[in-house]
C-alpha positions in Angstrom: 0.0 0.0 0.0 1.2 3.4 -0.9 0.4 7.0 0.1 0.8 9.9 -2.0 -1.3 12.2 -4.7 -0.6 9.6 -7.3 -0.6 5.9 -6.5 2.5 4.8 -4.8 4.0 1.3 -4.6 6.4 -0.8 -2.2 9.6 -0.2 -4.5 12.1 -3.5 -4.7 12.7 -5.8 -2.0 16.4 -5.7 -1.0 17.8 -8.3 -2.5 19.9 -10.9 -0.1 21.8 -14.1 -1.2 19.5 -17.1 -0.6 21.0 -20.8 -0.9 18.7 -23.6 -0.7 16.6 -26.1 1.8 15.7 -29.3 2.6 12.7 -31.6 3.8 10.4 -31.8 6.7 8.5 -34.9 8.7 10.0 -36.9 11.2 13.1 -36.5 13.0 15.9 -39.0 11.7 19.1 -39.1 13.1 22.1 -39.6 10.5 26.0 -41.0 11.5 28.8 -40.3 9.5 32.8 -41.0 10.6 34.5 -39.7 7.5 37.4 -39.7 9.6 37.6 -41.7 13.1 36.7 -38.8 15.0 34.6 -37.4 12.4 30.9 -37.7 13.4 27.7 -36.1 12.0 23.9 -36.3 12.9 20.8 -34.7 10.8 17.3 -33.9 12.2 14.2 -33.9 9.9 11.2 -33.3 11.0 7.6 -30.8 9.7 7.3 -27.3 10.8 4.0 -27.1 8.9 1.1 -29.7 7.3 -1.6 -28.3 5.5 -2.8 -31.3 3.9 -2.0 -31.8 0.2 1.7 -30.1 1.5 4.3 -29.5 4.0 7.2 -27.2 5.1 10.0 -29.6 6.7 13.7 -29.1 7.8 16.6 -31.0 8.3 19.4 -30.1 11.0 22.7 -31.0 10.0 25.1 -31.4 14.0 28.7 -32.3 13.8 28.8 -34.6 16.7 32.3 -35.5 16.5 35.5 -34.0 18.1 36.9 -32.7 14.5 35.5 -30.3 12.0 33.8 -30.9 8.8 34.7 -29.8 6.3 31.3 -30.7 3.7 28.6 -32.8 3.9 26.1 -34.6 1.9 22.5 -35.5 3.1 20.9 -38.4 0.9 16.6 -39.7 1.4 14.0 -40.5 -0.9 10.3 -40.0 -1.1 7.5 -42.3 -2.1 5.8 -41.2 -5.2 3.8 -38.6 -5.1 5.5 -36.7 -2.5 8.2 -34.4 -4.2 10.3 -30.9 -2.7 9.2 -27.3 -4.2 11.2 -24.8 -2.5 14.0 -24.6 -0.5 16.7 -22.7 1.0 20.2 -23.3 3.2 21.0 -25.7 0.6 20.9 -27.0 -3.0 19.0 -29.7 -4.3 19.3 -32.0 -6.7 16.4 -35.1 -7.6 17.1 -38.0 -9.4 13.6 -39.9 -9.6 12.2 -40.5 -6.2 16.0 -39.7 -4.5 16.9 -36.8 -3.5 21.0 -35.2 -2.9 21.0 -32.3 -0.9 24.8 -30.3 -0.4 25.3 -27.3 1.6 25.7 -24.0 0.4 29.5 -22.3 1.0 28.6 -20.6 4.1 27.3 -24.1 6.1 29.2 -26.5 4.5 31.9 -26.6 6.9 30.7 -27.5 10.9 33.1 -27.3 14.0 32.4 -29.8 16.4 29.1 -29.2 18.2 27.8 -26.5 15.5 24.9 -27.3 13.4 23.1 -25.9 10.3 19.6 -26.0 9.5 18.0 -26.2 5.7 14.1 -26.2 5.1 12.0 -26.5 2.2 8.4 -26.4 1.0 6.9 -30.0 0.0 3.6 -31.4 -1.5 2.5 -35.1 -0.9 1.9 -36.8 2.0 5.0 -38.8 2.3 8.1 -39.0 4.7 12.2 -39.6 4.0 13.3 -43.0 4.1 16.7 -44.6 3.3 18.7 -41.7 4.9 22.6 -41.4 4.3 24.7 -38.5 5.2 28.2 -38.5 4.1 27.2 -42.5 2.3 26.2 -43.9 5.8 23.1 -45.3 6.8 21.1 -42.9 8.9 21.6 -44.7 12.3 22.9 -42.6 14.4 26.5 -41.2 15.5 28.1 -43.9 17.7 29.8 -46.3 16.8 29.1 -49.4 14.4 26.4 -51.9 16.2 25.2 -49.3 18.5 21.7 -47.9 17.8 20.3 -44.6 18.2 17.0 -44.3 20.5 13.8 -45.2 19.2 11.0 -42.6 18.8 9.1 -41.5 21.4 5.8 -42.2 21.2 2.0 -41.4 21.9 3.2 -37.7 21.8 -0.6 -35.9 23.2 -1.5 -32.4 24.8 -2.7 -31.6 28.7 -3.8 -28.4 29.8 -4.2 -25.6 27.2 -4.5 -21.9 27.8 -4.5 -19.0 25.8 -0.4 -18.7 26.3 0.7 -22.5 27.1 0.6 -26.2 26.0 1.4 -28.8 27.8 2.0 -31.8 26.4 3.6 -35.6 27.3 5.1 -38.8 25.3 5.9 -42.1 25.4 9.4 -42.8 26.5 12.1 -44.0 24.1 13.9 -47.1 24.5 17.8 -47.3 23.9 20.5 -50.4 24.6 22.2 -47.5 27.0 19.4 -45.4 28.1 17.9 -42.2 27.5 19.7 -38.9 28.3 17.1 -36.4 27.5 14.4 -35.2 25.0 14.4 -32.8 22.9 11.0 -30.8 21.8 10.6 -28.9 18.9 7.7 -26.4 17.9 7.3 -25.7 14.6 10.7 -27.0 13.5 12.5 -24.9 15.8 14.0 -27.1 19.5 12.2 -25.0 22.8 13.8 -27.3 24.9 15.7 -30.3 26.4 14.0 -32.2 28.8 15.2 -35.6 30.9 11.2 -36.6 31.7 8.9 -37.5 29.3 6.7 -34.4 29.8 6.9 -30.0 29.1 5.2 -27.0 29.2 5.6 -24.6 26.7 4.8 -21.5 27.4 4.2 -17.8 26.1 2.5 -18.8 23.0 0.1 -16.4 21.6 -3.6 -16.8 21.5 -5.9 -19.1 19.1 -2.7 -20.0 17.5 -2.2 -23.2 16.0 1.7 -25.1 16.7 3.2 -28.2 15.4 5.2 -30.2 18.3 7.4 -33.4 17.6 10.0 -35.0 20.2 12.8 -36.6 19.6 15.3 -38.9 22.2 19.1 -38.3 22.9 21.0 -41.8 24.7 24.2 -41.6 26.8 26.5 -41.4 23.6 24.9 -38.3 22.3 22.8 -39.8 19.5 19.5 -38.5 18.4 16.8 -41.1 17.3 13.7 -40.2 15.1 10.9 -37.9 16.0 7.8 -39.0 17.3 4.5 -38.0 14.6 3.8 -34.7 14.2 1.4 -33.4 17.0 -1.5 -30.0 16.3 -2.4 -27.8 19.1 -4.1 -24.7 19.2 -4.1 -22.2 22.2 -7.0 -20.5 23.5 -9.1 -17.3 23.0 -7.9 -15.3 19.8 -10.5 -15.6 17.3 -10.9 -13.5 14.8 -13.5 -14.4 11.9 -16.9 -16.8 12.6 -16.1 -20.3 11.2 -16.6 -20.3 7.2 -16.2 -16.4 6.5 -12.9 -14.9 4.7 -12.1 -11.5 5.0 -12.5 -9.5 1.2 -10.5 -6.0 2.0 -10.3 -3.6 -1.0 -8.3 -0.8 -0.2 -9.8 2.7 -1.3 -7.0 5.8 -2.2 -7.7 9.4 -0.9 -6.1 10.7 -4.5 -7.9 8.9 -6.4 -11.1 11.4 -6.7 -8.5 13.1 -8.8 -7.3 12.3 -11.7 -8.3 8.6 -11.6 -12.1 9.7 -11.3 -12.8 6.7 -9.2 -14.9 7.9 -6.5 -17.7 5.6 -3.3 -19.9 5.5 -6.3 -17.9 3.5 -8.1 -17.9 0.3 -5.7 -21.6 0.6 -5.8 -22.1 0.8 -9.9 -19.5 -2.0 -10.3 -21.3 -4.2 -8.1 -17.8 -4.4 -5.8 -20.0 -3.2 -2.8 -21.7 -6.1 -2.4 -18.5 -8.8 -2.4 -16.6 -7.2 -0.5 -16.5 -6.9 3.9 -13.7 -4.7 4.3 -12.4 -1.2 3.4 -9.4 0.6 3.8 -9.2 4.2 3.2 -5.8 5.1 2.7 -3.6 7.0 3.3 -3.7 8.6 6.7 -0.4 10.6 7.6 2.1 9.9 10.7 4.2 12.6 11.4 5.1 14.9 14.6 4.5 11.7 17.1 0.8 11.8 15.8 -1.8 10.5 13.3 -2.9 13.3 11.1 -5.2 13.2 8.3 -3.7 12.8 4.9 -5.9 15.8 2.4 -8.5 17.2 4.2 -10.7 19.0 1.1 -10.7 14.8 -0.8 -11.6 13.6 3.0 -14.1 15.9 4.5 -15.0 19.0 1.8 -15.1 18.1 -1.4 -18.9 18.2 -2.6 -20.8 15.9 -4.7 -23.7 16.5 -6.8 -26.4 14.0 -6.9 -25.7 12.3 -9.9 -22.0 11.5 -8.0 -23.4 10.9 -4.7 -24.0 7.1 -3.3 -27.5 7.9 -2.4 -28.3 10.4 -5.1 -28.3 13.2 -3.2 -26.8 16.0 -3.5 -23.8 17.7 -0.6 -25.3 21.0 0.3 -22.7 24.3 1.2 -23.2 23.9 4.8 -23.6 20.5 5.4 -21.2 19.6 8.4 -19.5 16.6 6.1 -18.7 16.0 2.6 -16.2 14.7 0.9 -15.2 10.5 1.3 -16.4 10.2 4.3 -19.4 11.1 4.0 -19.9 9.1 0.9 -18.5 6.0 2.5 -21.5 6.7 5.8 -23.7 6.6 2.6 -22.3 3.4 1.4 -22.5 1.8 4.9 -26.2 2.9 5.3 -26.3 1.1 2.6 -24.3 -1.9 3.3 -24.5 -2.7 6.7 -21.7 -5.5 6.4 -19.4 -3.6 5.2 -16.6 -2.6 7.7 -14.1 0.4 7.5 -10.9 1.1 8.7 -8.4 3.9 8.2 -5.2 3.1 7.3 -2.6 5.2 8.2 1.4 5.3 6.4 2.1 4.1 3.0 5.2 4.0 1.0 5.8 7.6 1.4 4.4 8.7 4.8 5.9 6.0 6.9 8.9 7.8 7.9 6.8 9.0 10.8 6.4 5.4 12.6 10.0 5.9 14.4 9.5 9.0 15.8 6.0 8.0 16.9 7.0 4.9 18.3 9.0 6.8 21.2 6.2 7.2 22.7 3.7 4.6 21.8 0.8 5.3 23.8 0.8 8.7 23.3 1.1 7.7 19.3 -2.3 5.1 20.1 -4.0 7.8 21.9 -4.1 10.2 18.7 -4.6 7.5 16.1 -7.6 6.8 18.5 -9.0 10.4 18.5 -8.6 11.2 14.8 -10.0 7.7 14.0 -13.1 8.1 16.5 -13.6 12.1 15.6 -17.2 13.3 16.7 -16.9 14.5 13.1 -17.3 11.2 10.9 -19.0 9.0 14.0 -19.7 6.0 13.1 -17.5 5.5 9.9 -14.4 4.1 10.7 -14.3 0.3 12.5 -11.2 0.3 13.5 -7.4 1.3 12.0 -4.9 -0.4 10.0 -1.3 0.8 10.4 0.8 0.4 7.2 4.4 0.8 8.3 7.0 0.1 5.7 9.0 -1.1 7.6 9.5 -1.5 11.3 13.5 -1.6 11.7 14.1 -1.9 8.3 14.1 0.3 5.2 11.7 1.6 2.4 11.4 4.5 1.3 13.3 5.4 4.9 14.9 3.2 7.3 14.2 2.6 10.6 16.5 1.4 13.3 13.8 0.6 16.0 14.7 -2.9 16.8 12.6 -6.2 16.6 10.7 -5.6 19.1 9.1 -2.4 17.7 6.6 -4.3 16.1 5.0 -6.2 19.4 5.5 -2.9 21.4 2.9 -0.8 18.6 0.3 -3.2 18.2 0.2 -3.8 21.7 -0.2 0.0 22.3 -3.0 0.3 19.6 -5.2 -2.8 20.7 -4.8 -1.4 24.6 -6.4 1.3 23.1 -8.8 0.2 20.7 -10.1 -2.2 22.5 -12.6 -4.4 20.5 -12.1 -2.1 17.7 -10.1 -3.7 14.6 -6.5 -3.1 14.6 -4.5 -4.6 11.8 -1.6 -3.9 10.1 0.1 -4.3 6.2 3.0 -6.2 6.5 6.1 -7.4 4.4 6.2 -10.2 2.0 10.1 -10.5 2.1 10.9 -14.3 3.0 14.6 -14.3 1.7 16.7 -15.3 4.6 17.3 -13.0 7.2 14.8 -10.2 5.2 12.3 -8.1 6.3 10.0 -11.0 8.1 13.3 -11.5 10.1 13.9 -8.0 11.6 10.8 -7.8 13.0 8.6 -9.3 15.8 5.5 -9.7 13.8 5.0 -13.3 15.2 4.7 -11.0 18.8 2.5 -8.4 17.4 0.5 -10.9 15.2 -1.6 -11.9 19.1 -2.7 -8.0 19.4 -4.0 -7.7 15.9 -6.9 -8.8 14.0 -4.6 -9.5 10.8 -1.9 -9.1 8.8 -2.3 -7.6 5.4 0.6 -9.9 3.6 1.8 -7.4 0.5 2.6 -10.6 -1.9 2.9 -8.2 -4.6 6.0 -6.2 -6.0 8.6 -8.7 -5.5 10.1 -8.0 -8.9 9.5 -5.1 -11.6 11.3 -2.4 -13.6 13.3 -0.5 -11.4 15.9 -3.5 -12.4 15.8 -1.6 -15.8 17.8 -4.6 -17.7 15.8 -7.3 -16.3 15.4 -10.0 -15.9 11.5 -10.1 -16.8 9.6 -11.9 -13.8 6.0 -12.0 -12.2 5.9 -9.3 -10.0 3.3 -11.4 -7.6 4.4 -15.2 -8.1 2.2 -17.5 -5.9 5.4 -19.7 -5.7 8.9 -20.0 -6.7 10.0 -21.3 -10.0 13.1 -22.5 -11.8 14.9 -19.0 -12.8 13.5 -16.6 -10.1 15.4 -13.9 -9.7 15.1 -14.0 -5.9 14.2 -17.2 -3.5 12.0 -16.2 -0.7 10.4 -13.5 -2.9 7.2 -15.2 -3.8 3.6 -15.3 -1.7 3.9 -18.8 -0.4 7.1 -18.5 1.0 5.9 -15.8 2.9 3.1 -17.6 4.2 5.1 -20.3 4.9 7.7 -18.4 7.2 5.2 -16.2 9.2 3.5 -19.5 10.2 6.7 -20.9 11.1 7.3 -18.1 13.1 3.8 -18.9 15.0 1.3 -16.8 13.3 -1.9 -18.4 13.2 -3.0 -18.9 9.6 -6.1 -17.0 10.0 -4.3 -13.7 11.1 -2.9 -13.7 7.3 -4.5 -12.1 4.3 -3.2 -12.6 0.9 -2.8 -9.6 -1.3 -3.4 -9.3 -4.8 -2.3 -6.6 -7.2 -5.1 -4.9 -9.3 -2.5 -3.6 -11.5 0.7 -5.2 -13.5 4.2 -4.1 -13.9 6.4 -4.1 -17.1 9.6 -3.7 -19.0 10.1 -2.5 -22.4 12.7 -3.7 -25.3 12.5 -7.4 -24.5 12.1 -9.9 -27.3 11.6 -13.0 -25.4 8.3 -14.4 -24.4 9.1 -15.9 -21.7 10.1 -14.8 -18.2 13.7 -14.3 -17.5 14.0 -12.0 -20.2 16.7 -8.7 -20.7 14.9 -5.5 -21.7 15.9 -2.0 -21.8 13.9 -0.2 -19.2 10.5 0.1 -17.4 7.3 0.1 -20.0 5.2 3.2 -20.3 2.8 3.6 -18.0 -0.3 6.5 -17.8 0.6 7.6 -14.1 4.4 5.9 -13.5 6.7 4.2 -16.2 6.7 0.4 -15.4 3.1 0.5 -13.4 0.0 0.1 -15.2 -3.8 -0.7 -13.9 -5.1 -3.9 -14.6 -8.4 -2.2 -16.7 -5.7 -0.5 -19.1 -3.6 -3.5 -19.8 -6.3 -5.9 -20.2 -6.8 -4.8 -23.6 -3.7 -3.6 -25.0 -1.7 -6.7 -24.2 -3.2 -9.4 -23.7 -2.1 -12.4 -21.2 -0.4 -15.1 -22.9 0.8 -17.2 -20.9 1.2 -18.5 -16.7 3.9 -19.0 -14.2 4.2 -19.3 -10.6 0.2 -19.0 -10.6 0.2 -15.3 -11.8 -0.3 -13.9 -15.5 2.2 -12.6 -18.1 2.1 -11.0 -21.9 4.6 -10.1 -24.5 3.3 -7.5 -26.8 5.1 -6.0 -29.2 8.7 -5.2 -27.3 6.3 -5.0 -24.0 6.4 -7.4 -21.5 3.6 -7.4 -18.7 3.0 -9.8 -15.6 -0.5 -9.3 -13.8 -3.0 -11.3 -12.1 -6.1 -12.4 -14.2 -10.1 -13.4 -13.2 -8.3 -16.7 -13.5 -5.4 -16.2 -11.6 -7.0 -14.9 -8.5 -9.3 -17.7 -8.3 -6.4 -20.1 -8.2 -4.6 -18.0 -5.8 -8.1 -17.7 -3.7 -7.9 -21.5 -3.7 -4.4 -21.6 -2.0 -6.0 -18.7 0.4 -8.7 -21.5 1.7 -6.2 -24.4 1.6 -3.7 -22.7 3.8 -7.0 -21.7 6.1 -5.5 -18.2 5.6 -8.2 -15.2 6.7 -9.2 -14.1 3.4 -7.4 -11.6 0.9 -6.9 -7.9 0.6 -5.8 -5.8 -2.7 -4.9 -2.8 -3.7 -6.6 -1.0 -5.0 -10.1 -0.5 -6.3 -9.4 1.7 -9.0 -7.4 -0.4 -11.3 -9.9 -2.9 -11.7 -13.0 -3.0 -14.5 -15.9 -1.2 -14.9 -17.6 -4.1 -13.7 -15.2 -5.5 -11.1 -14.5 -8.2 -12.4 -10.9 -9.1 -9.7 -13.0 -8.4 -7.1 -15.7 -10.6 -8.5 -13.2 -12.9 -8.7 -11.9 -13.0 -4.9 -15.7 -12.8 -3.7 -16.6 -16.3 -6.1 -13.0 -17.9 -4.9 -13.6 -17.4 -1.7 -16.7 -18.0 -1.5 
């Protein structure tokens, strides 16, 4: 989301060098003396299960009293159940078996370190027929000495809103059990020598994935146990069976756009959709302050432009938007709106703010609630790009900015919505990383997930690519800059899945001087475009080039020495499809302007939805 008087959007992800990743499932413990005192273990087990897929991860340990200097980690799969993608690692398939080496940075391991790689997977299948370094996957001791068993019977006890307790079957080993190690969501919480823990400060109506796994008196690490669910208390957010449909709405955009309330009524958007944001509120001077006052609450509309017909008068209290969008909620009781406050341009305001973040709440609270326009806004949506990182500006908060804010705003919004637009940068150690949205994700009602923008003109030369892949593909220009690898690593980080929206782009972005068809293509700078070179709305380039072909679930055309990427009717019903199967909370886009005269994207989230 972007402020500005024209449209404004999230420029280039920073770009960070991303290796590759491995599996996910059980917990399989892998021996390997290249030398005599040359030892090695891996770990595999699921961070994620979502059905018809899985997000897994292997931990590489050098267990031995020397330091390694590579290693190679060998399973296969049963058909059907094959690796997407990955990260920390390369690799390589060769029917059902799979080779995965380390990347330059992890390949060598000093004696007690360990490296972890991950990956993305669809089937229902686990590893079997582990080697690492050629050896069987039977643990680290020596030759005729087994590695524990699993535990088993892993089940929950009590469970609150912030804790889980759970217990297991104990393991049986020729020496005895040491300890056991837990795991949530792929990453070890803690080592325990009985067969029971509690983990605690979880956040609420959050789903977890536990597995356990045994460690003997030699220091080798059996399998895990299965893959345990459980869900803390309290936190809900939508009634069983509803997805939130959030368009967002642009203060400029009564300009020269000419898309004004109306509009969602006469394209028949008002009645699929349950959520608006009106953007852009400003953040500046420690405060919330309202973006263009005459577009907000003065400009006047004659009948024939009004929601209800009628037209504003000269001394009418309120006019402008929000008075038209009272109108539209008279008429569409359903309909909920929040005021989102930031953008591309005005976020540089959220640092300053933040040093005092209850005093920051309290504004956002009385410009939102204004006597003025009661009754219009629900609730407030705070579009910070990005909390100790940079966009347009950078920030040097810290982490925990992120859980500090949207506790402030919900202890002052109470029931009211609070939600927030968030990154989409899974590369590793990008923006999801240097942030605590997985801390901030238990105060707010969602995350608006911007899965848009990953790749476009402002790399002039190319390479052509989607600028919203769904997934990865062979040739992307960046891992971890594609929607479901975002998805993927804010659930691993412990966001519930129904805290996440999936955004979609009503507009494409383009290069000119490229002759190939295909993505990966060179060009020789961004494509014209009527309001910003590269950018064009959906509406405009519908007609004047044409989609001719798919990848990574999103839409691209070559026309002429034009080359477009853009999501389609067709495309957002697939990518509303992944929304359900991931139980994610709905979808979001920006913004309503770029679609048709008839809406036919938003027709297309309300009918994927459902």
């Amino acid at each position: 989301m972007r402020s500005g008087t024209a449209r404004r959007f999230k420029r280039r992800l920073t770009a960070f060098a991303v290796a590759l990743a491995l599996p996910v499932g059980l917990l399989v413990t892998l021996a390997s003396p290249a030398q005599a005192d040359e030892k090695a273990s891996a770990t595999f087990i699921k961070t994620s299960d979502w059905g018809t897929g899985f997000g897994g991860q292997w931990t590489v340990e050098n267990t031995g009293t020397t330091t390694i200097d590579t290693w190679k980690l060998e399973w296969d799969f049963p058909a059907g159940t094959t690796v997407a993608s990955h990260w920390n690692a390369s690799i390589a398939k060769d029917g059902n078996h799979y080779t995965a080496t380390p990347s330059s940075w992890n390949k060598s391991l000093a004696p007690g370190k360990s490296t972890t790689i991950g990956f993305n997977g669809s089937g229902p299948g686990e590893p079997s027929n582990c080697k690492i370094n050629g050896l069987p996957c039977d643990g680290s001791g020596e030759p005729g000495d087994p590695a524990p068993s699993a535990p088993g019977a892993l089940k929950t006890g009590e469970v609150t809103d912030t804790s889980i307790a759970l217990s297991w079957s104990p393991a049986t080993d020729d020496k005895g059990v040491s300890k056991y190690h837990v795991f949530r969501n792929g990453t070890e919480v803690a080592a325990v020598t009985g067969t029971s823990f509690k983990d605690t400060g979880l956040l609420k109506g959050t789903e977890y994935a536990y597995s356990v796994t045994a460690e003997d008196t030699a220091g080798q690490r059996g399998p895990a146990s299965g893959t345990l669910k459980a869900k803390t208390t309290g936190g809900s957010t939508q009634p069983p069976g509803e997805h939130v449909k959030l368009g967002y709405f642009t203060e400029w955009g009564v300009y020269d756009r000419n898309y004004h309330v109306k509009n969602m009524v006469t394209s028949g958007s008002a009645d699929k959709i349950t959520h608006i944001n009106y953007a852009f509120g400003n953040v500046q001077g420690g405060k919330c302050t309202i973006g263009d006052s005459y577009a907000a609450i003065d400009k006047a509309y004659t009948a024939d432009q009004s929601v209800d017909g009628v037209a504003d008068t000269w001394d009418q209290p309120l006019r402008g938007n929000f008075n038209q969008l009272l109108k539209l909620k008279k008429a569409n009781p359903n309909i909920k709106v929040l005021w989102s406050f930031g953008g591309w341009t005005w976020s540089g305001g959220f640092g300053q703010a933040m040093q005092n973040p209850a005093a920051f709440a309290e504004s956002c609270y009385n410009l939102v609630n204004d006597p003025r326009w009661q009754g219009l806004f629900d609730g407030i949506d705070l579009d910070w790009e990005y909390p100790n990182a940079c966009g347009l500006t950078c920030d040097t908060s810290g982490p925990a900015v992120m859980k500090t804010m949207m506790q402030a705003f919900r202890s002052k919004f109470g029931d009211q919505l609070v939600t927030a637009a968030i990154t989409a940068d899974a590369s590793d150690g990008g923006k999801i990383d240097k942030a605590d949205y997985a801390g901030g994700a238990q105060y707010a009602d969602w995350y608006n997930v911007m899965t848009y923008d990953f790749f476009g003109a402002w790399a002039a030369q190319g390479p052509t690519a989607p600028h919203s892949p769904l997934n990865s593909y062979d040739g992307i220009p960046q891992q971890g800059f594609n929607s479901d690898d975002a998805i993927q690593k804010l659930k691993a980080k412990g966001i519930s899945a129904d805290k996440l929206l999936l955004g979609i782009g009503f507009y494409g972005r383009g290069w000119t001087g490229v002759t190939q068809k295909e993505p990966g293509g060179t060009a020789t700078g961004p494509a014209p475009g009527k309001y910003e070179q590269g950018i064009e709305d959906y509406k405009t380039i519908k007609p004047r080039c044409a989609s001719n072909g798919t990848i990574a679930g999103t839409a691209y055309a070559h026309c002429g020495n034009q080359w477009w990427s853009y999501d389609t009717p067709s495309t957002v019903q697939s990518k509303m499809a992944y929304a359900k199967q991931q139980g994610l909370g709905g979808a979001f886009f920006w913004e309503f302007s770029g679609d048709t005269a008839n809406g036919e994207l938003v027709s297309a989230i309300n009918s994927g939805l459902g």
